[in-house]
C-alpha positions in Angstrom: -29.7 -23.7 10.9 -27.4 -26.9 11.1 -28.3 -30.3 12.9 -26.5 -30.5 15.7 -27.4 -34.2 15.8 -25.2 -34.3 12.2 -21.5 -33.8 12.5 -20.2 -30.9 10.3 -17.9 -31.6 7.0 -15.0 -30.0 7.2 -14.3 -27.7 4.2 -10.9 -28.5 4.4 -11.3 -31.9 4.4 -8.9 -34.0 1.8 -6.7 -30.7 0.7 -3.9 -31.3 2.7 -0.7 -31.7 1.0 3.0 -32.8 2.1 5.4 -30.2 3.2 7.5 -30.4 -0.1 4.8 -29.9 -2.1 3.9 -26.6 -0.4 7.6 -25.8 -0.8 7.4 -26.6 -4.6 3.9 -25.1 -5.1 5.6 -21.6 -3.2 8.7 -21.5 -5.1 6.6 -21.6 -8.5 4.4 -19.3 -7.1 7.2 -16.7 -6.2 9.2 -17.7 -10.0 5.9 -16.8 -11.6 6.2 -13.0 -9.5 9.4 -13.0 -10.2 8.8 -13.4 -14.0 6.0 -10.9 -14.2 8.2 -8.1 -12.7 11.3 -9.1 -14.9 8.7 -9.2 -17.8 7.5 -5.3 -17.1 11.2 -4.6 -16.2 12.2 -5.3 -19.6 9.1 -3.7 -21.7 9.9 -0.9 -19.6 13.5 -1.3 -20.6 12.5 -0.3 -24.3 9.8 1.6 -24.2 10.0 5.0 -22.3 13.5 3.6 -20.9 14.9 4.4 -17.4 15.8 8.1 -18.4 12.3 9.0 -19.3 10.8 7.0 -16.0 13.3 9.0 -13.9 12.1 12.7 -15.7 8.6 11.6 -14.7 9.2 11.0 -11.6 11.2 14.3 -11.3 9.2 16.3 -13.0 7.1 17.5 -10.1 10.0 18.8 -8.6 11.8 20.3 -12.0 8.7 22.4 -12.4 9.3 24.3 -9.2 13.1 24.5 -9.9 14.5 28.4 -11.3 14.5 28.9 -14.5 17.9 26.3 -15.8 18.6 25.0 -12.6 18.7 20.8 -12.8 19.3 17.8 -10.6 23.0 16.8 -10.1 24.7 13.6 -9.6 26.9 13.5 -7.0 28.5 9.8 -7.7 30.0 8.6 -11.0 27.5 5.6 -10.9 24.0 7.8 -10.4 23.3 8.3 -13.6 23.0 4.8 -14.2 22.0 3.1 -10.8 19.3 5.8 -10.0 17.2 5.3 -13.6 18.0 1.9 -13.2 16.1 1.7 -9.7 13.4 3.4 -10.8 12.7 1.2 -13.4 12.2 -2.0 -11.2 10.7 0.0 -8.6 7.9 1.0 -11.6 7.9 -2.7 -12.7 7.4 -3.8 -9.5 4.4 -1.5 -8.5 2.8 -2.3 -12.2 3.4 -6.3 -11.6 2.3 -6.1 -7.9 -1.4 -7.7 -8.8 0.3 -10.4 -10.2 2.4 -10.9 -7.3 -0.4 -10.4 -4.7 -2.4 -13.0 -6.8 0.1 -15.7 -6.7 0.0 -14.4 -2.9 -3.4 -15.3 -3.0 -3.8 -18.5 -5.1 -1.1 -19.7 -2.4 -3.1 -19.4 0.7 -6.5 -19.7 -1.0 -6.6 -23.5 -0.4 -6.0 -23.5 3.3 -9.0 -21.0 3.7 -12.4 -21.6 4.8 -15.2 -20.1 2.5 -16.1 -17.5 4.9 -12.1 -16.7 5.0 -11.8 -16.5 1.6 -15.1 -13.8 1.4 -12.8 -11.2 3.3 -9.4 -11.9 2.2 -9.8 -11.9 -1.5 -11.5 -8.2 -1.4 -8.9 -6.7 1.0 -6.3 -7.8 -1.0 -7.7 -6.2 -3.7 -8.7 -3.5 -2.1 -5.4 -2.7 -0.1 -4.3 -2.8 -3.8 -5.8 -0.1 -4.8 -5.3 1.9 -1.9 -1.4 1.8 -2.0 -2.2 2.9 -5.5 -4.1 5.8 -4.6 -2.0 7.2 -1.7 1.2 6.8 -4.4 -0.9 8.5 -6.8 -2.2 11.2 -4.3 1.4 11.9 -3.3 2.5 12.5 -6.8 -0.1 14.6 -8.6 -0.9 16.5 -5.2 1.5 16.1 -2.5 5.0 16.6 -4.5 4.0 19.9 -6.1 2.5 21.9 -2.6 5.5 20.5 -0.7 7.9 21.5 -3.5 6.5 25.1 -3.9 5.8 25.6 -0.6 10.0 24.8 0.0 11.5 26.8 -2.7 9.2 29.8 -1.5 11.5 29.9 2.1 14.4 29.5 -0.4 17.1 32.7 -0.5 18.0 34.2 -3.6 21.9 33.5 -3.0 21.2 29.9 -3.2 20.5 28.3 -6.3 18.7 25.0 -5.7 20.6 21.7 -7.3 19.3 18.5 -5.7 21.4 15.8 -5.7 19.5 12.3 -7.9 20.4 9.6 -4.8 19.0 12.1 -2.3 15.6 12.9 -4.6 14.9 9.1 -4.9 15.5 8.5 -1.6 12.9 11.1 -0.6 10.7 9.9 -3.2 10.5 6.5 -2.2 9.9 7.6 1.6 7.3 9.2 0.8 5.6 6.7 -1.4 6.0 4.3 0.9 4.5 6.6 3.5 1.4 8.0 1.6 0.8 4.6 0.4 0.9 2.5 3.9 -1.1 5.2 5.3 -4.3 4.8 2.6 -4.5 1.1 4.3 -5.8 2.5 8.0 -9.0 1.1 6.6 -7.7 -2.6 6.5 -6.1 -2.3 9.4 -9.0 -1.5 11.1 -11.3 -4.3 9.4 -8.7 -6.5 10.3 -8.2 -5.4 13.9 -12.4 -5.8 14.3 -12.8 -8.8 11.8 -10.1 -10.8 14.2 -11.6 -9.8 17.2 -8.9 -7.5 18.7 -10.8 -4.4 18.9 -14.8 -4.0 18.8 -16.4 -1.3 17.0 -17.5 0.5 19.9 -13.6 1.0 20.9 -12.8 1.9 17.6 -15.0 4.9 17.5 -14.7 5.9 21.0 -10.5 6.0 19.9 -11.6 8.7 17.0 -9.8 11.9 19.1 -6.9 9.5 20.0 -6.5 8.7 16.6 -6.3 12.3 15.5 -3.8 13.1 17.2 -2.0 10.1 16.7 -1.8 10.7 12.7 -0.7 13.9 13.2 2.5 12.4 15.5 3.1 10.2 12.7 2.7 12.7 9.7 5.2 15.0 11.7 7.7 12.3 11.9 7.5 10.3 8.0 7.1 13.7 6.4 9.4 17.0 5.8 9.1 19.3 8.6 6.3 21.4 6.4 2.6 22.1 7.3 1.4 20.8 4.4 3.1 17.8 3.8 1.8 16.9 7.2 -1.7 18.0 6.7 -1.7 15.9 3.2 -0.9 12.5 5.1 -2.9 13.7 8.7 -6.3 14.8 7.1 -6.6 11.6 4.8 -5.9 9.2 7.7 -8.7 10.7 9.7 -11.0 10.3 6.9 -9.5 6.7 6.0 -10.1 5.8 9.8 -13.7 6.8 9.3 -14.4 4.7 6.3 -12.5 2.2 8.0 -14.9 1.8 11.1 -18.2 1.4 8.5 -16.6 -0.9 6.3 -15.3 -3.2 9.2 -19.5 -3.1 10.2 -20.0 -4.1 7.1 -17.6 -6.8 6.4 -18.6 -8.0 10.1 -22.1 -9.1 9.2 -20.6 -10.5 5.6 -17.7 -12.4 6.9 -19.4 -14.6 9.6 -18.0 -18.0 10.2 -21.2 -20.8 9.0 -21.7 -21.7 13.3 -21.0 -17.9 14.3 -24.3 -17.6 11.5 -26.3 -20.1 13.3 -25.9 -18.8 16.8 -26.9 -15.2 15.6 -29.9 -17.0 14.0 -31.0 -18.8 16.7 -30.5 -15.6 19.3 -33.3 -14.2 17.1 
């Protein structure tokens, strides 16, 4: 328990710094991200190349394809702009914990210890989330939705998706799977800050159902089980969410927010 007869040392105390050198420290910070993802970009470049990225990332939909039937370009420049964007949108998503720990090593020294205790593992952890919901909606999500649409196909039409439109989807999805895996941090952010207790948060469980069912009806193809892949995991994501937010509460406490809970007791 602290004096209260002794003032209290400011951690922060003597780490200030000019305005130009934050400006400086940023833009090295955002050249080293920058380097990182040209540096994947490149090895990526060689070695499988942009042709082989894009038949990975069409291959879940190739498989569902009849027999000889293949994706099309539309525009002179596909072939080479679609591989192309696929490339830096892989080296982006492989460099991304270098980018989020420049992020990090940025606004580490205006934190307070306690700060630092919850920022560092939810940016590791929303990592690794967006990860898993990309990954999720690869292996699992692509190759349901894609059977489920080429079952309510006719036989007179002979299914030739165009490469723009297929990354375009792709992408939407991605982005959509992965933002949803972070309900979790948002909801240890929303209690950690204040904004919402845990008693709220629970008693908004049924709201929240139905809300992630709105929104996996509007970011998804109008299929049940697209919608039930993004729905079912946000529910249970919202559940772990609720226990880890008690349990970064009670690790996360401010030093005087300690000693008032102390002294209560």
């Amino acid at each position: 328990m602290s004096d209260p007869q002794k003032p209290e040392e400011d951690e922060l105390a003597g780490t200030e710094q000019p305005f130009v050198q934050h400006l400086v420290e940023l833009r090295d910070r955002l050249i080293k991200a920058i380097i990182a993802i040209a540096v994947v970009a490149g090895v990526l470049s060689v070695f499988p190349g942009p042709g082989a990225l894009y038949d990975l990332l069409a291959a879940p939909l190739v498989a569902t394809l009849p027999k000889g039937a293949t994706l099309i370009a539309t525009s002179v420049i596909s072939p080479f702009l679609v591989p192309l964007q696929i490339m830096f949108m892989a080296a982006f998503l492989i460099a991304l914990p270098v980018v989020l720990y420049q992020a990090w090593a940025f606004v580490a020294p205006g934190l307070y210890k306690h700060e630092r205790r919850l920022v560092l593992p939810l940016v590791i952890s929303s990592t690794l989330l967006f990860f898993i919901g990309v990954a999720f909606c690869y292996f699992f999500v692509f190759g349901q939705v894609f059977k489920f649409i080429q079952s309510f196909a006719p036989k007179s039409i002979t299914a030739a998706p165009d490469i723009e439109a297929y990354l375009s989807f792709v992408l939407t999805m991605f982005f959509a799977f992965g933002l949803a895996f972070e309900v979790p941090i948002v909801v240890i952010v929303l209690a950690r800050m204040g904004i919402v207790s845990i008693e709220k948060l629970k008693a908004f469980r049924g709201y929240f159902v139905v809300l992630a069912f709105i929104i996996a009806a509007i970011v998804t193809p109008p299929d049940v089980v697209s919608q039930l892949a993004l729905a079912i995991p946000m529910c249970l994501l919202y559940e772990i969410g609720i226990r880890a937010a008690q349990f970064f509460l009670i690790h996360t406490k401010a030093p005087e927010d300690a000693d008032e809970a102390e002294a209560k007791a």
